[in-house]
N, C-alpha and C positions, 0 to 999 in steps of 0.2 A: 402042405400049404406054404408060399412062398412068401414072406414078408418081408419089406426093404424098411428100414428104420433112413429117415434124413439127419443124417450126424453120423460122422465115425468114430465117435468116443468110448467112454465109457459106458454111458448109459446101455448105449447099442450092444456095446459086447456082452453088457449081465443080463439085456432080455435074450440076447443069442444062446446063452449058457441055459436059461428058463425056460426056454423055446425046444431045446434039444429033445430033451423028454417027450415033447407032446408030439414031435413028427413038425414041428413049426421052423420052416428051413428061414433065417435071418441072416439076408444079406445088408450092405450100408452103404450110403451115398453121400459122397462129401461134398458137400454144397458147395466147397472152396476149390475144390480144384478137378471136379465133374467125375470124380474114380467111381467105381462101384467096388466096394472092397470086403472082405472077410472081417467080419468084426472082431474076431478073435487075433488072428496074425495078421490083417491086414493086406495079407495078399491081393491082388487086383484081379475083378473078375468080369471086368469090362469099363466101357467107360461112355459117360454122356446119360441124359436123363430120359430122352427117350428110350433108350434101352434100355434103363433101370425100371423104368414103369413097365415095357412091355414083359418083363421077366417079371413082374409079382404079382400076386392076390390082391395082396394089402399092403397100404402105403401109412405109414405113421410117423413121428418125429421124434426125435430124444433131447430138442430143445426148441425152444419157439422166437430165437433171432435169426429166421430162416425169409431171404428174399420171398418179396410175398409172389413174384413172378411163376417162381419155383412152388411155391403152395398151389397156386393155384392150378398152374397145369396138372400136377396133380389131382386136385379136386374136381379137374375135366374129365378125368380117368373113369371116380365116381369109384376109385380106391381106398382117398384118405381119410382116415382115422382119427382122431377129431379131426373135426373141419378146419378149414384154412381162415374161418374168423375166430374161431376157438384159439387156432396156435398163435394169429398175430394180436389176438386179444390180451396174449400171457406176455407177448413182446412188445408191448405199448402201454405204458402209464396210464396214458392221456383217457385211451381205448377202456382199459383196466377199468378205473376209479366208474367212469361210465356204466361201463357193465354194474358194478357193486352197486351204483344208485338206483338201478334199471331193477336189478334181482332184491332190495328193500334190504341191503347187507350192512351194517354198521361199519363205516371207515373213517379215516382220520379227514378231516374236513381239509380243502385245498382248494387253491387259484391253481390256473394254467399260466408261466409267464414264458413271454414272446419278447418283450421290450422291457425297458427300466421301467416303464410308468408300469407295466404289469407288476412289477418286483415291489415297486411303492405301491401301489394298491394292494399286493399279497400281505405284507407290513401289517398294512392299515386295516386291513379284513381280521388277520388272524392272532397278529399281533409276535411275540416273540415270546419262547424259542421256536425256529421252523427249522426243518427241513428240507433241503432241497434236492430230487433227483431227475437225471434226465428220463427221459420218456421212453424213448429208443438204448441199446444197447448197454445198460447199466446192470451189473449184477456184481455179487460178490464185494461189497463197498465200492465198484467203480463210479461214477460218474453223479458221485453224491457232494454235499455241498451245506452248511450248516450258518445259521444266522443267529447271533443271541445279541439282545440286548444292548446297546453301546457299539456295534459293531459297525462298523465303516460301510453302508449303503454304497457309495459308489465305487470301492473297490471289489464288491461281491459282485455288482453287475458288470464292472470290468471283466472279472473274472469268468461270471457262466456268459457274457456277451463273446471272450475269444473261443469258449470251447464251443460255441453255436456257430461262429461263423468258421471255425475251422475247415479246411476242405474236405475232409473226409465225412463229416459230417452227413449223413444219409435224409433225403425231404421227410420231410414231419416231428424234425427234431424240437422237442421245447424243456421245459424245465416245469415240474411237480414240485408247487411250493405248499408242502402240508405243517400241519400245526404238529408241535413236535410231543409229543403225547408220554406221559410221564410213566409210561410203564412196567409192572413188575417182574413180568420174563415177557420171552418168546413162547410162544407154544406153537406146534404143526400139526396140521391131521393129513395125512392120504386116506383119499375115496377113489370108489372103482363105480362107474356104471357104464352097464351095457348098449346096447342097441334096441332096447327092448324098454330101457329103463330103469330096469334095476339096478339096484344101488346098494354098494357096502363101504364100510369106511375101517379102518385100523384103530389102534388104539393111540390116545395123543401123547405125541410126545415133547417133553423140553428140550430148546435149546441152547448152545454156549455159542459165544462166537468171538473172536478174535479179529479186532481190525476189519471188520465187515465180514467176512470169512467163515463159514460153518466151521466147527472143531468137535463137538458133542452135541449128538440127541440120547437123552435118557425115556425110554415108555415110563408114563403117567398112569400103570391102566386102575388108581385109586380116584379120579379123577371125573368122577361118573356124572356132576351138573355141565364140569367144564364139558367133555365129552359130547355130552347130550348137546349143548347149544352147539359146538363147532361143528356136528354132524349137519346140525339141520342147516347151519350156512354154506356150510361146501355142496348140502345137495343140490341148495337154492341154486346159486351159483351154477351147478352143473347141469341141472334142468332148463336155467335162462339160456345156458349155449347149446343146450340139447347134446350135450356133450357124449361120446364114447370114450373110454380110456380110462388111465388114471390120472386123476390129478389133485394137484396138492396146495392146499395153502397156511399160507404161514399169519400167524397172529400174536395180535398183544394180548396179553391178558392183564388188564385195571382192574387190581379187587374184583376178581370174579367178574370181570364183562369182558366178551372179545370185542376184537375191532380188528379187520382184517386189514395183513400187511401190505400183502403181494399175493396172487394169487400163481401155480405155476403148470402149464397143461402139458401135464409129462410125467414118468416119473422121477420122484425128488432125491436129493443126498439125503434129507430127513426122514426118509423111508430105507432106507439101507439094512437099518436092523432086521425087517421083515425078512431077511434070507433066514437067519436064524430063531426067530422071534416068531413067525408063525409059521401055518401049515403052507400056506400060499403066500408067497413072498409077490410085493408089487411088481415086477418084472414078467413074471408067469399071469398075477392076474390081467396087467395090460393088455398083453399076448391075448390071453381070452378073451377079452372088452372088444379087440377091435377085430377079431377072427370069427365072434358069433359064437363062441364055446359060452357055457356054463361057466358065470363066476365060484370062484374059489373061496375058501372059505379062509375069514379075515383076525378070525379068533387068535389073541393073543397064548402063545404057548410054553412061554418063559420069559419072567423079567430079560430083557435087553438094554443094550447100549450101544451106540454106535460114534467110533473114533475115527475121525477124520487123518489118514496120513498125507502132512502136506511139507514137502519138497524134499522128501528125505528118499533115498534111495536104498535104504534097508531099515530096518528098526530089529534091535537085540530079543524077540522071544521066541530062539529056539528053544526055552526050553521054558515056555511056560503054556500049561497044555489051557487053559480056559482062552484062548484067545485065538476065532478066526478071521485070517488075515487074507486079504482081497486087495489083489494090485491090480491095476490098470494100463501095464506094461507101456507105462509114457516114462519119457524122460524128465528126470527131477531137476526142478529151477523153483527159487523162494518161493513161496505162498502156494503152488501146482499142486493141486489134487491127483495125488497118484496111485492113492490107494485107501482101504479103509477097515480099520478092525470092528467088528462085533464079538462082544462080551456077555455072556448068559449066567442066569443063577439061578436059583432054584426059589429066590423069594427075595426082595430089594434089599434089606438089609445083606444079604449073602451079596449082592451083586455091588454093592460101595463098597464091601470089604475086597471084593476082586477088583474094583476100578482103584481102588486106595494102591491096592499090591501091583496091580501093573504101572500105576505112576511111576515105581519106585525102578523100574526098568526102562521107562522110557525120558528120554530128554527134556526137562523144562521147558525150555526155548523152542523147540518144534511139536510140543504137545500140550498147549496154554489152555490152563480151567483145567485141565483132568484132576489134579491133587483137590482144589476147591470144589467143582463137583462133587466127589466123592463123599469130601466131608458132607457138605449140605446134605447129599443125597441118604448118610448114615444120620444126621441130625433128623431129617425126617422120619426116618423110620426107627428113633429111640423108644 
């Protein structure tokens, strides 16, 4: 079976690699520049999108800021994998928060703001602190924006009013003014359901994050009410889009309640650990989800860890054997995700003491929270 992934990244290369085994031929379409490519070397294996649909089975995405032009011809094919409201659901705030009201999801409460008098009224509604992110093309701390207290109203509207009217700017841009929610961590789940409806989800994991920026997910699998309530909201969620695939959302957790962050229709960097962490890694079960195969089975099979390497073009552990290291053969610039370690143990307290001993090889400055992680991570399990 022949599967085009839309994105030539990363994502597309590690379902290519997962795909291999099961006879799942994955090729990739770069929405920027119309190639059909090898997700592994990237080689060119034609070009334009008509030709890339009529060369596949099944059509899927590895990220959802995909012209919806492009989605949708697609979904005329009567190929794609989640649907093309599912992927621009995941690439729209506005769309997002919508859906979480629709599906009875707990989220941070929020105006839509278009003009200043929105911005004064988002004030006046939610009060301070907010924050604020745009709708359209914001990830990885981009296009975010923060209000406290005493803070100069009209230079904040100064502010998101030139990045709204800037030209590049794509129609339906606005700004997410939510109440800024006092949080104790992040936590993620990845879920898989089928075509059929079934449904499985991983075990949850915590996050670190740097500068907006994923750096560390640690599996929680002791975590069994949190667990329990974030399964039945990602199912909610995934049943309201009638969703196929995997997809992943991210949460607060307040003293024991979530409230969902973001939701994201694809699989996640917070899922990464799954290569090594279970039997079925999210990558192979996507594959499955939107091919019609039998899901894989989700069960946690070693404490994990998963490190984000960002803009480093090598990192020192030739010789340290618990640590495997997954690049993404991009070229390294500050902050670029170009690759990512996972770390296994045999039981959590074993796995802080190996995130403890790899900090001690790896860089401060390009591997931030690993040392503190680990402590906390060994603190909990005294």
């Amino acid at each position: 079976m022949n599967i085009l992934v839309l994105g030539a990244g990363q994502l597309a290369r590690m379902m290519a690699l997962a795909g291999a085994p099961l006879n799942l031929i994955v090729s990739a379409y770069d929405v920027r520049s119309g190639d059909i490519v090898h997700p592994l070397t990237l080689q060119p294996l034609g070009h334009g999108l008509n030709t890339a649909i009529a060369g596949a089975d099944i059509i899927t995405a590895e990220f959802e800021h995909i012209p919806a032009d492009i989605l949708h011809q697609c979904e005329q094919s009567g190929k794609l994998r989640p649907s093309a409201q599912a992927i621009l659901t995941g690439g729209d705030r506005q769309i997002e928060k919508a859906l979480l009201m629709q599906a009875g999801v707990a989220n941070a409460p929020y105006r839509v703001v278009y003009t200043q008098a929105d911005l004064e009224k988002a004030v006046d509604a939610l009060g301070a602190p907010l924050v604020l992110k745009s709708t359209l093309d914001g990830y990885d701390g981009k296009g975010q924006w923060r209000y406290r207290d005493g803070d100069d109203l009209h230079a904040l509207w100064a502010e998101l009013d030139a990045f709204l009217s800037a030209p590049e700017q794509r129609d339906g841009q606005a700004i997410i003014a939510e109440a800024m929610i006092p949080f104790d961590r992040e936590v993620s789940l990845i879920g898989v359901r089928g075509a059929n409806g079934e449904f499985a989800s991983y075990s949850l994991t915590q996050n670190h994050h740097h500068d907006g920026i994923l750096t560390l997910s640690v599996v929680r699998p002791d975590e069994d009410a949190l667990q329990t309530q974030a399964a039945d909201m990602l199912e909610k969620i995934a049943s309201a889009l009638n969703y196929v695939g995997v997809l992943a959302v991210e949460f607060f957790d307040v003293d024991g309640s979530l409230l969902v962050n973001e939701i994201a229709p694809r699989v996640h960097n917070s899922g990464h650990w799954t290569q090594q962490g279970s039997a079925c890694c999210q990558f192979e079960n996507h594959l499955r989800a939107v091919s019609g195969l039998p899901l894989g089975p989700t069960d946690l099979i070693q404490p994990t860890a998963m490190i984000n390497i960002l803009g480093q073009g090598s990192v020192p552990l030739a010789t340290y054997r618990d640590a495997h290291v997954h690049w993404y053969n991009k070229t390294p610039r500050p902050g670029r995700k170009v690759g990512h370690i996972n770390v296994t143990a045999t039981s959590n307290a074993a796995l802080a003491t190996k995130l403890a001993s790899l900090a001690s090889y790896l860089p401060d400055d390009a591997f931030h929270g690993l040392k503190s992680a680990a402590l906390a991570l060994a603190a909990q399990t005294d």
